[in-house]
N, C-alpha and C positions, 0 to 999 in steps of 0.2 A: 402498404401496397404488397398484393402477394405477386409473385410469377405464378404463372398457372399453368405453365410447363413442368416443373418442377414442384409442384405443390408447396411452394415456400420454402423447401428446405436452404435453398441455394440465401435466398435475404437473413433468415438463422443462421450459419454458418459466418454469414459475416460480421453480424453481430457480437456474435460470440470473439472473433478473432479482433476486432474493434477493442471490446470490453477487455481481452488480455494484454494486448499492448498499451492500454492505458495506466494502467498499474504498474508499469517496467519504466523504472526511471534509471537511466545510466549519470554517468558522473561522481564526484567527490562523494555525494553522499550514499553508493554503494561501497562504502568504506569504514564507514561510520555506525555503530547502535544509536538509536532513536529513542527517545524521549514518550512517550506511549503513554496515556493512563490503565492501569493495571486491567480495570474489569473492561477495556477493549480488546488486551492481547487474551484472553481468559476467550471472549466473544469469538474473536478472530480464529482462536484455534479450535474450536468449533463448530465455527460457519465454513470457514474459508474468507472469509470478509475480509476484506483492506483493512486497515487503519491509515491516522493521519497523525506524524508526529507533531510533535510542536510545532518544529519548522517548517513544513507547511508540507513535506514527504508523505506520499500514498503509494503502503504499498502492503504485502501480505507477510507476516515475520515468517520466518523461515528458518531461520540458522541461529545459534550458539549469539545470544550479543555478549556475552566473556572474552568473545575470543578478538572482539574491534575495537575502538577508544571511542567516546562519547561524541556525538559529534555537538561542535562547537556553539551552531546555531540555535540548535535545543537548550544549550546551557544558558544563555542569554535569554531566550526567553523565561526561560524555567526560575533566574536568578530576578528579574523586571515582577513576575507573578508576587502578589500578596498572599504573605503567608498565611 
């Protein structure tokens, strides 16, 4: 559906602003480094693309993970995986 007042720009805009707070997840696990497989963070830094850790976290890497403690949900799954 476009507006035709605005020649669409206005439904763009909101999609985009949609698209960015989907990837913003608050709580414990902006605390934590993530569990990642290597050639997504590689992708991600890249694209811009999300990733999705183990534990089920979507989001974009961005910062230092040396500087957090692993988080915990990722080690359980990571530890459950066949080697």
């Amino acid at each position: 559906m476009t507006n035709t007042d605005t020649g669409g720009t206005d439904l763009l805009e909101r999609i985009e602003e949609t698209t960015e707070r989907a990837f913003v997840e608050d709580g414990d696990q902006e605390r934590f480094s993530h569990y990642v497989p290597r050639e997504l963070i590689l992708e991600s830094a890249l694209t811009g693309k999300p990733v999705k850790a183990l534990c089920g976290k979507l989001w974009t890497p961005s910062r230092d993970p040396e500087k957090f403690p692993i988080c915990p949900d990722c080690v359980k799954v990571y530890e459950s995986m066949p080697k």
